[in-house]
Structure formats: structure tokens, C-alpha cells
C-alpha positions as semicolon CSV with decimal commas, in nm:
position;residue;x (nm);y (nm);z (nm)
1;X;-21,837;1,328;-3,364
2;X;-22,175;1,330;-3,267
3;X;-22,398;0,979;-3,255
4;X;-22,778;0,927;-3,208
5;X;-22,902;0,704;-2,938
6;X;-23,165;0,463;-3,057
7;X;-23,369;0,231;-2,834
8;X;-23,498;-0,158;-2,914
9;X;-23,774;-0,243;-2,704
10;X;-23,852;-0,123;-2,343
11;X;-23,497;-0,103;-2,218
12;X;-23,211;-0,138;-2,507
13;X;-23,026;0,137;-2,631
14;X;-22,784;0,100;-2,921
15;X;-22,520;0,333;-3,062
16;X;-22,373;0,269;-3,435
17;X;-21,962;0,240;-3,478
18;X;-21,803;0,479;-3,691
19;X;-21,738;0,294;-4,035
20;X;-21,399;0,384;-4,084
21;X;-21,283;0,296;-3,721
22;X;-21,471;-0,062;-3,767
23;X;-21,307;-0,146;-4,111
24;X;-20,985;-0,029;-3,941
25;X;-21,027;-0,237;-3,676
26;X;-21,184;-0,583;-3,833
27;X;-21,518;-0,499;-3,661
28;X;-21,817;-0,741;-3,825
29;X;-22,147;-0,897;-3,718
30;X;-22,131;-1,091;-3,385
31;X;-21,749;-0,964;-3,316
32;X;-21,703;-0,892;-2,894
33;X;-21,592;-0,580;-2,815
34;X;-21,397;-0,480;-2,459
35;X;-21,675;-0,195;-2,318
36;X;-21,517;0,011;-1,954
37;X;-21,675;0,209;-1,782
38;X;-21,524;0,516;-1,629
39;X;-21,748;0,750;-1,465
40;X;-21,963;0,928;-1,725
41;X;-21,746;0,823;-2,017
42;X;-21,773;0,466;-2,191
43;X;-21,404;0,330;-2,382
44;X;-21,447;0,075;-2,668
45;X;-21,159;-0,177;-2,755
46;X;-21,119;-0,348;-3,014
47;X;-20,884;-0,644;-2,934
48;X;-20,745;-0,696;-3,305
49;X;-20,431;-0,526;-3,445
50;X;-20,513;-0,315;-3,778
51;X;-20,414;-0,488;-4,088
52;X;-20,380;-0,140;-4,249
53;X;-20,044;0,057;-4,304
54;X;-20,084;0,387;-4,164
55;X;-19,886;0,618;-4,394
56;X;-19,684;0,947;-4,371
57;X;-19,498;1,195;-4,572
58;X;-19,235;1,381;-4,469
59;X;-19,028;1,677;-4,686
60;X;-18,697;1,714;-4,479
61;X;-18,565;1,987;-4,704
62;X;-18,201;2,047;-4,549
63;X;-18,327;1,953;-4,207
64;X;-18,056;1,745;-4,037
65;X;-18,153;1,731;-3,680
66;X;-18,514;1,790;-3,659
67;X;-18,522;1,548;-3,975
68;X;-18,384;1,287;-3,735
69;X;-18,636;1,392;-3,490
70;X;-18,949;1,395;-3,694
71;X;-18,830;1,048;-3,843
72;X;-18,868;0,934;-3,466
73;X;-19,184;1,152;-3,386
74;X;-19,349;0,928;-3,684
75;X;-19,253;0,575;-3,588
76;X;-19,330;0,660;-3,207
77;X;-19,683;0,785;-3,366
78;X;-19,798;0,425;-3,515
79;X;-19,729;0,504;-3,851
80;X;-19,605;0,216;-4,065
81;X;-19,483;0,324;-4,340
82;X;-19,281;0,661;-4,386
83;X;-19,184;0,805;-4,734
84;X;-18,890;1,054;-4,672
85;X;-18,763;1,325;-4,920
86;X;-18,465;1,519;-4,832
87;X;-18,218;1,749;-5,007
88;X;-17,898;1,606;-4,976
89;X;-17,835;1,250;-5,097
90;X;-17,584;1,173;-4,819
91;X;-17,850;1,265;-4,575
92;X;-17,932;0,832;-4,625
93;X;-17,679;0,772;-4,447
94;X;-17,821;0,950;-4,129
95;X;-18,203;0,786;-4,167
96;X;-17,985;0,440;-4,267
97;X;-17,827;0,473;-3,876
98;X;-18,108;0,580;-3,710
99;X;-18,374;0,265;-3,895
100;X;-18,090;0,072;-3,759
101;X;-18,012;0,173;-3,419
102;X;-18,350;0,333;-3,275
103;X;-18,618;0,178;-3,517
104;X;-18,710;-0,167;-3,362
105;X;-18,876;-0,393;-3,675
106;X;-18,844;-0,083;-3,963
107;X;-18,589;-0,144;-4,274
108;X;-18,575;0,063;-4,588
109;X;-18,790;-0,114;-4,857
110;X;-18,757;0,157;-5,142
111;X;-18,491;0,360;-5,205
112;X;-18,414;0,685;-5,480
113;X;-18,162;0,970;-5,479
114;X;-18,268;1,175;-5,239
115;X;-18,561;0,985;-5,124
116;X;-18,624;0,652;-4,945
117;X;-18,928;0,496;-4,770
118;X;-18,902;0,288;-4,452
119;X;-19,127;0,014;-4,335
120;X;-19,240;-0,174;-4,046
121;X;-19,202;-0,546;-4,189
122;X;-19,256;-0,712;-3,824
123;X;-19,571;-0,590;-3,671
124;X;-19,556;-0,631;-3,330
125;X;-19,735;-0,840;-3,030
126;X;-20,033;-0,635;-2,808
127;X;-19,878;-0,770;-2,508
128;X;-19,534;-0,705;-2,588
129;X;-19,512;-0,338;-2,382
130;X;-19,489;-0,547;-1,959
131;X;-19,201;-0,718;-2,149
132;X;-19,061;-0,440;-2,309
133;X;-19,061;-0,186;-2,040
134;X;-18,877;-0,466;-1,744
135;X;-18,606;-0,439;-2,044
136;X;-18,583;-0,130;-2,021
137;X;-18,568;-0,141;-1,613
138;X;-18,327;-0,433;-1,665
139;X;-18,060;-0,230;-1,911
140;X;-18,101;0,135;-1,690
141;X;-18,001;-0,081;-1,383
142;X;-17,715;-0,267;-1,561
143;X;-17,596;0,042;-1,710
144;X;-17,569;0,224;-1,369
145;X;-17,317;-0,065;-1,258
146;X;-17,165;-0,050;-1,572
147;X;-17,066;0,320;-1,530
148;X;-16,924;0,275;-1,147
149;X;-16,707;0,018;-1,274
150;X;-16,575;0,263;-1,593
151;X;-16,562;0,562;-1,299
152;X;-16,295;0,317;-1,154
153;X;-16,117;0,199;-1,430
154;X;-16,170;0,462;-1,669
155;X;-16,099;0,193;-1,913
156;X;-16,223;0,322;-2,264
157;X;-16,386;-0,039;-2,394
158;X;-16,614;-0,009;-2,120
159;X;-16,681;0,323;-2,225
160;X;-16,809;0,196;-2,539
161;X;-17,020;-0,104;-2,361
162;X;-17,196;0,215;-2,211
163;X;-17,230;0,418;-2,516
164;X;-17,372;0,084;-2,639
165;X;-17,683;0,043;-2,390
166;X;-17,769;0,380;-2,420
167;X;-17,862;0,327;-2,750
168;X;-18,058;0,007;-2,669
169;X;-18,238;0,206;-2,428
170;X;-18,341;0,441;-2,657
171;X;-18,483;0,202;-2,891
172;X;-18,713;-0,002;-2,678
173;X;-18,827;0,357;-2,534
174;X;-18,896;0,478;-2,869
175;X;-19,039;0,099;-2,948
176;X;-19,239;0,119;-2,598
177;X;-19,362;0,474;-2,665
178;X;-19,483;0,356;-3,021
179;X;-19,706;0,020;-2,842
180;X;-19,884;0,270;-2,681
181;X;-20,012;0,514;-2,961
182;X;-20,088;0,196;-3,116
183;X;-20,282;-0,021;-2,903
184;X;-20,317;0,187;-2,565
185;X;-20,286;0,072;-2,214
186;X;-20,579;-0,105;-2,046
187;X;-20,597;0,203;-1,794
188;X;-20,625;0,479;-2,078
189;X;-20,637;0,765;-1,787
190;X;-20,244;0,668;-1,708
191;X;-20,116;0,641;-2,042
192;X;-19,965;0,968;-2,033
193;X;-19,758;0,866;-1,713
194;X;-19,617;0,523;-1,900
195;X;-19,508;0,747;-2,168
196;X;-19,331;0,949;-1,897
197;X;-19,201;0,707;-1,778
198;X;-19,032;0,525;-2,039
199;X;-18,821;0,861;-2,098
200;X;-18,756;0,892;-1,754
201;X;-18,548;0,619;-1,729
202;X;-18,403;0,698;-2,083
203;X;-18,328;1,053;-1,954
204;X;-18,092;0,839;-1,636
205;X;-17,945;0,660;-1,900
206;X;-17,831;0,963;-2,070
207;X;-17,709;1,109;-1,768
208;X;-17,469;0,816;-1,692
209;X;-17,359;0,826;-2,032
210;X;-17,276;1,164;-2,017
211;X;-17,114;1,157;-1,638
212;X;-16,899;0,865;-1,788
213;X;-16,780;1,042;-2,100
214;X;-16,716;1,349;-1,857
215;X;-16,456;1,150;-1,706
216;X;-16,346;0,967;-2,041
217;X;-16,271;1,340;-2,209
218;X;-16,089;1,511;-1,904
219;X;-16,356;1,723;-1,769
220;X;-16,431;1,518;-1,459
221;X;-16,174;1,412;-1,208
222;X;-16,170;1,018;-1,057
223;X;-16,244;1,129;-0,635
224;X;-16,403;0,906;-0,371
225;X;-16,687;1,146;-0,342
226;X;-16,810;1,073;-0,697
227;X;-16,792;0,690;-0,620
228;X;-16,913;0,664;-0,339
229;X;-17,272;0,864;-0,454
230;X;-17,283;0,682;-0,774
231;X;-17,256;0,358;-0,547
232;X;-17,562;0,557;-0,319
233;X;-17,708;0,583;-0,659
234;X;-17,731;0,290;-0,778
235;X;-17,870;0,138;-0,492
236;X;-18,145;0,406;-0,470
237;X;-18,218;0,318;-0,884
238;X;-18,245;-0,050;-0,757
239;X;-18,522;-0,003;-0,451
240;X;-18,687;0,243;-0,744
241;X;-18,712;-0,097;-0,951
242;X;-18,873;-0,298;-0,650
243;X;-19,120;-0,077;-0,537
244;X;-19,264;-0,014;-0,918
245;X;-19,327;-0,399;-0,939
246;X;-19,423;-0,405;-0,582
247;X;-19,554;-0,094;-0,431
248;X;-19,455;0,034;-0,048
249;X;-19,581;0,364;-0,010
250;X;-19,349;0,387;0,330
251;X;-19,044;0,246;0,152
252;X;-19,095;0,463;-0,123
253;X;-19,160;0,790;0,125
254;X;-18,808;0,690;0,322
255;X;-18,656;0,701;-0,028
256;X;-18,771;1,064;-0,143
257;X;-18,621;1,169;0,177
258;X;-18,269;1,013;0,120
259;X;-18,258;1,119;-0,263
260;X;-18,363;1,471;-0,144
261;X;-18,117;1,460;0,137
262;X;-17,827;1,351;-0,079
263;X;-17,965;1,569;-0,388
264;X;-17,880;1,875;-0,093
265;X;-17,535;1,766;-0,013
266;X;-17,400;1,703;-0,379
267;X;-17,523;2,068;-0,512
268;X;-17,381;2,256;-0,176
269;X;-17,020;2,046;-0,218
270;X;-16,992;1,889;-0,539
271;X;-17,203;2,027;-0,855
272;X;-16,941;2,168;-1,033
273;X;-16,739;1,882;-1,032
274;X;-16,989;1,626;-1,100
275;X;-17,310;1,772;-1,226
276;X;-17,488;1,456;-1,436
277;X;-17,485;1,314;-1,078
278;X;-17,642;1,568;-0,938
279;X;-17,899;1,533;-1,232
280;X;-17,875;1,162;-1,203
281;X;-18,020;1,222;-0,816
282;X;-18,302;1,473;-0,902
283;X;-18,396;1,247;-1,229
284;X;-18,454;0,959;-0,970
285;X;-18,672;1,165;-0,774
286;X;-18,904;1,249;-1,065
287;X;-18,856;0,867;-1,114
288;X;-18,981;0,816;-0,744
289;X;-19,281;1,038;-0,813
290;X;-19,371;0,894;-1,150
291;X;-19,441;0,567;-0,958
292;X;-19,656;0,757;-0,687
293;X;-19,878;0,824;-0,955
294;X;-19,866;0,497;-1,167
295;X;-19,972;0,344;-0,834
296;X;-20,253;0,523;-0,709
């Protein structure tokens, strides 16, 4: 949109808020507003959270997996209140399992044959995304340990135990991912890179879950090769997590050449045998890079 510039006095220039935004936003008379400046542009914050419900409809039809998908598109877009239609009644069941296992602070509030509508009912704090991600950091890093200790056991509870913090991964992700499109990230220019990197780490998570269930169903074998690299690993994962929260550019330049250099030796020997930790490698690299560019 397009706003006129209009001056007071000799050397006071005002611009007018867009209603809708300022009503959104609690914006009155003699409110403070957060004003950076980056280069030629100008960013206005608002420091309130919305008291509006931001709605959305969505027809499923017979969709079954992108239904699931566009159920989590929504809730990582802000919205806070979803109406679903769908055509089969049992299809409930799926939105019932996903509200409960990837939706952090949505329930079902109404609910019909073949239609239902989910809210969120607890809001959530501004300053709840720091927090939020070090969980994240915190369950990737005790998942990695978790899945050495099933690649030695192979004992099938633990199996589970991994299968379970996969999925609590994915739900602060999605819940991390959805704090952003709300309220932003006090350096808008690298919002794009936390979003990155919250399913970065998701994507290592996945990759131990699905080395681990490799093993569980046969298709891997147990060998002292695969140990001792998901050992190597787990220790490179772990120096990833110290130099986020404090930055060595020369640590973190030794690192990219070890990961690359063990990256090389697991595809020319190993990579049919144990591919997620080949992925598991290269995933950590992108990881490495990701926090190149959050720190610059």
C-alpha cells in the first residue's frame, strides 16, 4: 500500500497506520511503538499479541495426506481457529492424532459428522521461541544418544522411546515455526534461516529414527563401523550445539572439514549399508552452515 508523507512544522514528518493493522494490533493514542531502522527500509512493532482469532477454512474432500499436511501448513501459519470438512467421517480420527501429537495448545472445540473445528485455547508467550528452540537442541541431542544405545542393544522399548522424541520434536518445530509467523524475530532479515533451522534439526531427528528402525526391521546389520560413526556423530551434533550458543568461526571451520572428511569415507565404504548415516553426516553439515549464517 501506498501512504502520504505529511509534515508538522519545520522538521516533523508523520505517516498514518493502516486501520486494520492498528485495531489488530491494540494500537491507540499515546501507545509506543518499536521503530528499526534498516538501511532504506523502516520496521514497525507492535509489542502486543492480537486478541483476534485468525480464521481458516479448509475442504479436505478425500485428501488423507495432504489433509494432514495442510492441517499443519495452517497452525504453523498463525491461524487460530481452523474449521475442517472432510469426506469420510473416520478421517477424525487422523486430525484427532495429529491436534494431539503435533498441535502444541489446539483441541477440538466443535465437532459434526464429517466436520470438526480446532482451536488454539492457550495463546502463547512472545518470548517463548529462545526457550522453545534450546528444547528442541536439548531432545535432537538426547535422541542421538538414545539411538547409539538402541544400535547396541537393539532392544525394541528403546525403539519406541525414539519413535517417541521424534514426535516431540516435531511439535515444538511446528510450535516454533508457528511463533514466528506470529510475532517475528527481532532481526526480521534472518527469519527465514530460524525457520530453516528448526527443520533442520527435525530433518536429523528423522534420520535417526529411520537409521534405528533400519536396524529394528532387518534391513541394517549391527557392525562396529556403524557405531563407531554414530559415536563420531554425535559428538560432531554436540560441538554443533556449542558453537550456535557461542560462536567460533575456527572451531566451526575445523568441524566442516571433519564432517566433510567423514561424509567421504562413509559414501566410498559404507552407504549401502547404512545410508540415514550418511544423511545424518551431510544434514549436520547444512546444520554447520545454517549457523554460519545465523551468526554473521
Amino acid at each position: 500500500m501506498l501512504r502520504k508523507i505529511v509534515q508538522y512544522g519545520p522538521a516533523t514528518l508523520t505517516l498514518s497506520l493502516p486501520s486494520g493493522w492498528a485495531k489488530k494490533w491494540g494500537i491507540k493514542k499515546g501507545a509506543e511503538l518499536e521503530v528499526e531502522e534498516f538501511g532504506k527500509e523502516l520496521r514497525i512493532k507492535a509489542d502486543k499479541i492480537p486478541t483476534t482469532n485468525e480464521k481458516k477454512e479448509l475442504a479436505l474432500g478425500n485428501l488423507n495426506r495432504a489433509g494432514k499436511s495442510y492441517l499443519t501448513s495452517a497452525y504453523r501459519q498463525g491461524f487460530d481457529e481452523i474449521s475442517l470438512s472432510y469426506d469420510d467421517p473416520n478421517f477424525y480420527l487422523v486430525i484427532q492424532k495429529l491436534v494431539a501429537n503435533d498441535l502444541i495448545g489446539f483441541e477440538v472445540t466443535e465437532r459434526g459428522l464429517n466436520n470438526c473445528i480446532i482451536k488454539d485455547l492457550t495463546g502463547y508467550n512472545k518470548n517463548e521461541f529462545e526457550n522453545s528452540l534450546n528444547r528442541i537442541w536439548f531432545l535432537v541431542l538426547e535422541q542421538a544418544k538414545e539411538s547409539l544405545v538402541f544400535l547396541k542393544e537393539n532392544d525394541a522399548s528403546q525403539f519406541e522411546k525414539i519413535k517417541a522424541s521424534d514426535n516431540s520434536i516435531n511439535k515444538l518445530s511446528n510450535y516454533c515455526i508457528r511463533i514466528l509467523t506470529k510475532n517475528g524475530y527481532p532481526n526480521f532479515k534472518k527469519i527465514h534461516l530460524y525457520f530453516y533451522l528448526c527443520t533442520q534439526l527435525e530433518k536429523i531427528a528423522d534420520q535417526h529414527k529411520d537409521m534405528c528402525a533400519m536396524l529394528h526391521f532387518g534391513q541394517i546389520k549391527q557392525s562396529d563401523f556403524l557405531l563407531a560413526k554414530v559415536e563420531t556423530m554425535n559428538s560432531y551434533l554436540a560441538e554443533s550445539y556449542k558453537l550456535f550458543y557461542k560462536y567460533d568461526a575456527e572451531k566451526i571451520d575445523k568441524l566442516f572439514e571433519e564432517t566433510k572428511k567423514t561424509s567421504t569415507e562413509i559414501f566410498s565404504l559404507k552407504i549401502q549399508q547404512t545410508p540415514s548415516l550418511y544423511y545424518i553426516c551431510r544434514e549436520i553439515q547444512e546444520l554447520l552452515s545454517l549457523i554460519v549464517e545465523i551468526k554473521f
